[in-house]
C-alpha positions as CSV (number, residue, x, y, z in Angstrom):
1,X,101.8,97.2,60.1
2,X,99.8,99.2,57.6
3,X,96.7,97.0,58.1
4,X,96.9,97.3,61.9
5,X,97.5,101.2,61.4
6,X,94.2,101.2,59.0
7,X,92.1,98.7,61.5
8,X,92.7,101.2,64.7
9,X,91.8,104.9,62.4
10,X,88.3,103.1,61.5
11,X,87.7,102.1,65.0
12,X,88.5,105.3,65.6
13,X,86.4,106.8,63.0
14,X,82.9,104.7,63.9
15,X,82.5,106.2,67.4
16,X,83.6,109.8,65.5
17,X,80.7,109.3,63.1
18,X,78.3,108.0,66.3
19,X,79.4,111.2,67.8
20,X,78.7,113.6,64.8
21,X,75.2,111.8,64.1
22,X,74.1,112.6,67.6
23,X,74.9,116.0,67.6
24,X,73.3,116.8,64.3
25,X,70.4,114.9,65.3
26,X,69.7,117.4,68.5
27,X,70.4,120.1,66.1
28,X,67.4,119.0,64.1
29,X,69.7,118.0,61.0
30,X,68.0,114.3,60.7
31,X,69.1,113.7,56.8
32,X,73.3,114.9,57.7
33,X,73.1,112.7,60.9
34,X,71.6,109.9,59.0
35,X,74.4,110.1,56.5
36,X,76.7,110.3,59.7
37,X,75.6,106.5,61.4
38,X,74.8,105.2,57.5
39,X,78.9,105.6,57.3
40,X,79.4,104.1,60.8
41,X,77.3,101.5,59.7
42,X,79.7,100.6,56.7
43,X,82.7,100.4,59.0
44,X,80.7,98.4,61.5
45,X,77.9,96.1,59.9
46,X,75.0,95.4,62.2
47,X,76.3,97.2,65.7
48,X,72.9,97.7,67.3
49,X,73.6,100.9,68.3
50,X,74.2,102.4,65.1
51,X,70.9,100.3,64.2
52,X,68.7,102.3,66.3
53,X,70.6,105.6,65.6
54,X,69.7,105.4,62.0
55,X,66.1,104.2,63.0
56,X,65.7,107.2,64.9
57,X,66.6,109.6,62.2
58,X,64.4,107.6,59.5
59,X,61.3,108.3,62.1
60,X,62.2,112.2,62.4
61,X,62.4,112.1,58.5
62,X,58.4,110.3,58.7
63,X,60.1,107.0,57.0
64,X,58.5,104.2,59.1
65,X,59.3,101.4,57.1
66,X,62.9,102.1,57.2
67,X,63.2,102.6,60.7
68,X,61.0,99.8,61.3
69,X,63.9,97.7,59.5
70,X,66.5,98.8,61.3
71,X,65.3,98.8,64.8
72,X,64.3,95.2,64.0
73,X,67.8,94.3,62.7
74,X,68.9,95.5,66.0
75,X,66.9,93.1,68.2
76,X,68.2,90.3,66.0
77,X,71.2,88.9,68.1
78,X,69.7,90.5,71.2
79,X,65.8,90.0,71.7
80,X,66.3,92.3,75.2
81,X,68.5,95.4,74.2
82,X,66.1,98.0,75.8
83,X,66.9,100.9,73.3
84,X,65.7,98.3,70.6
85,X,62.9,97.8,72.2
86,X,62.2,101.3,73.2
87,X,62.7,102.2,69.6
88,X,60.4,99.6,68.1
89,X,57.9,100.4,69.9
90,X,58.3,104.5,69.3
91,X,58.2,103.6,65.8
92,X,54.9,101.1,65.8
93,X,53.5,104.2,68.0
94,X,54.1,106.4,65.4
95,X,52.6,103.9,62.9
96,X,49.5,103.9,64.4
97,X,49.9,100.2,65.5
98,X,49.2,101.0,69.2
99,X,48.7,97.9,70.5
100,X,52.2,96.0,69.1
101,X,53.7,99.5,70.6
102,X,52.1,98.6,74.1
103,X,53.8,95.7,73.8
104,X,56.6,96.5,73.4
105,X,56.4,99.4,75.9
106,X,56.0,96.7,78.5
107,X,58.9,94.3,77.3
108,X,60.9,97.5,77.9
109,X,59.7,98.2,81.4
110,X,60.1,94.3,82.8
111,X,63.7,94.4,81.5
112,X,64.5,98.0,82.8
113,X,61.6,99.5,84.7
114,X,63.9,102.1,86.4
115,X,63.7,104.0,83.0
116,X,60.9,106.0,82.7
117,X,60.4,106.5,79.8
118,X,59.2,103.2,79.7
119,X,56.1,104.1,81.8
120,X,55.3,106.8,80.2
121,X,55.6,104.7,76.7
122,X,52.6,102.3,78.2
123,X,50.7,105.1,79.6
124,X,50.6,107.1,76.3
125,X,50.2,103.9,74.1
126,X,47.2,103.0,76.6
127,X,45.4,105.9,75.9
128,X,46.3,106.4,72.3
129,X,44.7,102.6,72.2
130,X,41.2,104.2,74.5
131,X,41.1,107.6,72.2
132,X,41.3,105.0,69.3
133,X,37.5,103.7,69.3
134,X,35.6,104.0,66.4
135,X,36.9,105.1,62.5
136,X,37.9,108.7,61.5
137,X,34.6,108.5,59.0
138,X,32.7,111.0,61.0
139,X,34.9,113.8,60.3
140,X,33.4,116.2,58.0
141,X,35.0,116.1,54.7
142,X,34.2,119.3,52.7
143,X,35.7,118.1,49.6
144,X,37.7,116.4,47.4
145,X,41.2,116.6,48.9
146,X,40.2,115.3,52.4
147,X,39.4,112.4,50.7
148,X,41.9,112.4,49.0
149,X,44.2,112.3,52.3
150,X,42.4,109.8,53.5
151,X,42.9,107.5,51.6
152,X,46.2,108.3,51.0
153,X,46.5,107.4,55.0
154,X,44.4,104.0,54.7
155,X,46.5,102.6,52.1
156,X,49.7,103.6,54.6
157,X,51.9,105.3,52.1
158,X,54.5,107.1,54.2
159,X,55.5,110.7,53.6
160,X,59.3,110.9,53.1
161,X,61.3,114.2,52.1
162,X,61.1,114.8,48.3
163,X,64.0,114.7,46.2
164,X,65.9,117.7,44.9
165,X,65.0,117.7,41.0
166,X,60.8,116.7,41.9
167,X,60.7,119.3,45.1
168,X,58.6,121.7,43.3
169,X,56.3,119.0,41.7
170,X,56.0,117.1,44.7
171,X,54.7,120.1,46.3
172,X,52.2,121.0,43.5
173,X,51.0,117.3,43.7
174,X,50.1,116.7,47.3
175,X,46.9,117.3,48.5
176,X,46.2,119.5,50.7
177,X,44.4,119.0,53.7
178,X,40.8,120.8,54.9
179,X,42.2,123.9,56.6
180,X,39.5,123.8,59.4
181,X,40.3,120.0,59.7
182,X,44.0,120.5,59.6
183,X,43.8,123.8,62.4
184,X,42.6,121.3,64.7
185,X,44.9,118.9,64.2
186,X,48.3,120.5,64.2
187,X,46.8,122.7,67.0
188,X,49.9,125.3,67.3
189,X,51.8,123.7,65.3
190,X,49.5,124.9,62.7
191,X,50.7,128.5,62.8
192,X,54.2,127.4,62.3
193,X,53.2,125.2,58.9
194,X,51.4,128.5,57.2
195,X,54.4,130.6,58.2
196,X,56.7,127.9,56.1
197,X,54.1,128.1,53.1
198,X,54.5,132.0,53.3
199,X,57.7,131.8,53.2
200,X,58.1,129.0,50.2
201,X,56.3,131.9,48.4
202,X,59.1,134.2,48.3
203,X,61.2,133.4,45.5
204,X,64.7,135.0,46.1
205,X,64.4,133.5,49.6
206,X,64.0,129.9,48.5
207,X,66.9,130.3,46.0
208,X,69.2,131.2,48.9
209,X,71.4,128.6,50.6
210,X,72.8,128.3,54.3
211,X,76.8,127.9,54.9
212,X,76.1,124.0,54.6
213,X,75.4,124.4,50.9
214,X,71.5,123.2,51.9
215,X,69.0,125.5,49.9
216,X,66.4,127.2,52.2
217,X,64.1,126.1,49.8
218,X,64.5,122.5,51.1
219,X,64.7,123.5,54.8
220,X,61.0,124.8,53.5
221,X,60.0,121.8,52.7
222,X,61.5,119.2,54.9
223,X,59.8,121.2,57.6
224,X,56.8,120.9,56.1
225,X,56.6,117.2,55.2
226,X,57.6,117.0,58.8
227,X,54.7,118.6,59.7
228,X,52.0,116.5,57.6
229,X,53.5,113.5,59.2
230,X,52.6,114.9,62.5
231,X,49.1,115.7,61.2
232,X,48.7,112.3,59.7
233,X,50.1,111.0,63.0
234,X,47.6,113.2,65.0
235,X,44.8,111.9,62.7
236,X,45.6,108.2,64.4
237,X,46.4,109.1,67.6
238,X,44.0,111.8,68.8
239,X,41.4,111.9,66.1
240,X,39.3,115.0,66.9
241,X,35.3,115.6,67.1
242,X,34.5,111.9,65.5
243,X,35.2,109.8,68.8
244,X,32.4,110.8,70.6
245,X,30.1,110.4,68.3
246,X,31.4,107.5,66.7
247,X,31.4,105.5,70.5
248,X,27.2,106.7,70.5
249,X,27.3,105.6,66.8
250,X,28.7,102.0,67.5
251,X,26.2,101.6,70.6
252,X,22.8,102.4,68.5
253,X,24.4,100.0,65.5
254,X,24.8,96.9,68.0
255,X,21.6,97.5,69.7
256,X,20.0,97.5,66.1
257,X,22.1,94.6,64.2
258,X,22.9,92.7,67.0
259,X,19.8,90.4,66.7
260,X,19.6,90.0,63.1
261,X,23.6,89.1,63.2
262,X,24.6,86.4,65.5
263,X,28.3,85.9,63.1
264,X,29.2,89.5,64.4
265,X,28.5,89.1,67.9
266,X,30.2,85.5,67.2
267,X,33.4,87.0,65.5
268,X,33.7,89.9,68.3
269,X,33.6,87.2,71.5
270,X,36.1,85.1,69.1
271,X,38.2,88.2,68.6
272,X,38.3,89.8,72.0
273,X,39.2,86.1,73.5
274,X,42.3,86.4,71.1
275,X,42.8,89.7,72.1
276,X,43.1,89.4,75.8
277,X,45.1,86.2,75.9
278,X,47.5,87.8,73.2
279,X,48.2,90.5,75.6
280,X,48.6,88.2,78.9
281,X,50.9,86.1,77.1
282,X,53.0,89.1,75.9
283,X,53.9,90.8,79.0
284,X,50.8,93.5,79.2
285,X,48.7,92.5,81.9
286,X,46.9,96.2,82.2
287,X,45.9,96.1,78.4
288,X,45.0,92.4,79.0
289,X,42.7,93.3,82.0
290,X,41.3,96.7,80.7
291,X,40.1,94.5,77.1
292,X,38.8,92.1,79.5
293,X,36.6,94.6,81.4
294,X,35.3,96.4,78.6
295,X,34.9,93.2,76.9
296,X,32.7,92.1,80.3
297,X,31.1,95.2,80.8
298,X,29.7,95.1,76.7
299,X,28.1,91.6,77.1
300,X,26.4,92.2,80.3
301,X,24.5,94.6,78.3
302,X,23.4,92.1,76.1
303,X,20.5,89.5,76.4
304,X,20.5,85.6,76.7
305,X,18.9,85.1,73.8
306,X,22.0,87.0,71.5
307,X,24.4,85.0,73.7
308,X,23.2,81.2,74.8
309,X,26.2,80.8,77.0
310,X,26.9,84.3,78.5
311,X,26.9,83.2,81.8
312,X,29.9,80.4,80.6
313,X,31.4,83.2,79.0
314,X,31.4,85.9,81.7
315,X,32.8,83.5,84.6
316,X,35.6,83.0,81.9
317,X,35.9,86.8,81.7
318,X,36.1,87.2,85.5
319,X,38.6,84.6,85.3
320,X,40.9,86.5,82.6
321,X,41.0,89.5,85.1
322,X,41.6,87.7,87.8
323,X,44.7,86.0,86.2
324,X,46.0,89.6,84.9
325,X,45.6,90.5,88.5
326,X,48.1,87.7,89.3
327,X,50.3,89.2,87.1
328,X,50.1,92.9,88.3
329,X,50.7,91.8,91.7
330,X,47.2,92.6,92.6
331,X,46.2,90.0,95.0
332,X,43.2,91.6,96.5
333,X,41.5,92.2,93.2
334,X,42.6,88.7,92.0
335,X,41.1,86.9,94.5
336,X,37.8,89.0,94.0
337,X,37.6,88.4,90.3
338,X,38.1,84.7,90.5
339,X,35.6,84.3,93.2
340,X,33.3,86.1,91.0
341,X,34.0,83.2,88.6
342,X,33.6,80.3,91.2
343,X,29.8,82.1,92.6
344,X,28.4,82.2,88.1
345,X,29.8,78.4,88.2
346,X,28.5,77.1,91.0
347,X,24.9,79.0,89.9
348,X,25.2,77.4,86.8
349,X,26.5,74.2,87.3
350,X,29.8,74.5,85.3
351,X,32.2,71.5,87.3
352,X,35.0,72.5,84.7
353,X,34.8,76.3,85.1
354,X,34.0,75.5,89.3
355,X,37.5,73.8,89.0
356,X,39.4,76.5,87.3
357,X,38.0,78.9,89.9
358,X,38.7,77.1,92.7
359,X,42.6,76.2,91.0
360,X,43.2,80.1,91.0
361,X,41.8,81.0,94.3
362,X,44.2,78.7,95.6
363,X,47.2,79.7,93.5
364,X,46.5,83.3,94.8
365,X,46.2,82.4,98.7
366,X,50.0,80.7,98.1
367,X,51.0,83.7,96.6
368,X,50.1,85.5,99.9
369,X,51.4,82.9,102.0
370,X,47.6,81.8,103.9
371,X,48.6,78.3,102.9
372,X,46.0,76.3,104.7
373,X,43.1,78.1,102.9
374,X,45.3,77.6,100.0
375,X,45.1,73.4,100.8
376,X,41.2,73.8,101.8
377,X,40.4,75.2,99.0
């Protein structure tokens, strides 16, 4: 009887500690709630929804890798839970790794594209992945410490809330970002992060402690390292005045090098091939078709001499397009892209590639239903 008794007051007590962790986590209170569904984990190993609970505090607190683990241990006995994959790809977002995110993004939206949050995951992720061209090198760095940040972010050492005893030295330790550099990137935000530091200053104000027992000292500073992850974040997502000029940058470079270094242009045809079929095959036919168009619309620009089979390569292109058409539903485009591949084949004599062409133009007049032009073709 006693065992029974102590069976139904845990079961009890997991959704109690689900219900506690939520509420602090609106409230702002990441590190409570995460000791809230770290308990309901104990009571109930592996439950996927205390998985992605605890996932979702360990991103508010800017601790990647942890949330990263968990979210993952929550797709494990269910590849399509859809706030696992929602999470995962929040967290890859965050990480910088835009493309896995988009990925995932879509996964989500197949299995539940009535959520829109969903959509707006492969819309942001999409232009996080177009503001993404070119490397954060151009930024002015007016000293030391920038570089100092810098490669702090290359090396991908996350920022996580510092310990009680090292708060002070933590704080005297980390470098401190450009101010015109970090204005820009925190935006209003930045207004907010000075106030904190002003306030940090005041010694019988830091010493003080709230009704929880938490010092306002480490309120301070937990609202501060939330804000560098935000300006790390915002340093990978919407890198500021070096996109432009990097895109122009990148342009001169391969009009320059391009001839002298036929293994580059080799390894970025290699590379965007992998790309485009990578996304295709993993549910993201807009990424797959968007890399395929830029992809087309760079080595048109180029000359027959850097590329001996360009023509080969562009009816391949057109093909790729047409195919992520397929997948979009976009029969009208479809059929203009892989038409587009059949007219380069037939010009230059390519039976294989005439074959593909004519293969898809065919699939796509069966998936309109003009079955007869389907057969003639």
């Amino acid at each position: 009887m006693g065992d029974t008794e102590e069976g139904e007051r845990q079961r009890g007590t997991f959704p109690s500690l689900m219900a506690e962790g939520t509420l602090l986590n609106r409230r702002g209170e990441h590190a409570k709630a995460l000791t809230c569904f770290s308990q309901a984990l104990q009571l109930k190993e592996g439950d996927k929804h205390g998985l992605v609970a605890r996932s979702k505090c360990y991103l508010k607190l800017g601790d990647t890798e942890n949330s990263l683990k968990d979210v993952e241990a929550s797709l494990q006995n269910d590849k399509e839970f859809s706030k696992g994959l929602y999470q995962k790809a929040e967290t890859l977002f965050t990480m910088g790794d835009f493309e896995f995110a988009l990925v995932y993004y879509h996964r989500g939206f197949k299995l539940r594209p009535e959520l829109q949050k969903f959509r707006l995951g492969i819309q942001k992720a999409q232009e996080a992945i177009d503001n993404s061209v070119g490397s954060p090198s151009s930024v002015k760095l007016d000293n030391k410490r920038d570089l100092c940040f810098l490669s702090r972010q290359a090396e991908k050492l996350q920022i996580k809330p510092p310990k009680k005893d090292t708060q002070r030295q933590s704080k005297q330790q980390e470098p401190v970002r450009n101010e015109k550099t970090e204005r820009q990137l925190l935006g209003e935000l930045y207004v907010d992060k000075a106030y904190l530091e002003k306030l940090l200053k005041d010694e019988d104000l830091i010493k003080s402690s709230t009704k929880q027992g938490i010092t306002v000292e480490n309120l301070i500073l937990g609202g501060i390292t939330y804000l560098d992850t935000r300006t790390e974040f915002w340093q990978q997502h919407k890198p500021i005045y070096a996109r432009v000029r990097d895109r122009k940058l990148m342009q001169q470079r391969w009009i320059r090098d391009r001839k002298r270094k036929p293994s580059e242009v080799a390894r970025y045809i290699l590379k965007s091939m992998e790309e485009i079929d990578m996304l295709l095959t993993s549910d993201c036919p807009d990424g797959s078709c968007k890399k395929a168009e830029h992809v087309l619309k760079t080595i048109q620009g180029w000359s027959d001499d850097e590329i001996p089979n360009k023509n080969e390569l562009l009816g391949n292109l057109y093909s790729c397009i047409g195919n992520a058409h397929i997948e979009m539903g976009q029969m009208g485009e479809a059929l203009q892209s892989h038409k587009m591949d059949l007219e380069i084949a037939k010009e230059n004599e390519l039976p294989d590639a005439i074959s593909r062409a004519l293969d898809n133009i065919g699939r796509v007049y069966a998936r309109i239903g003009k079955f007869q032009q389907a057969i003639d073709t």
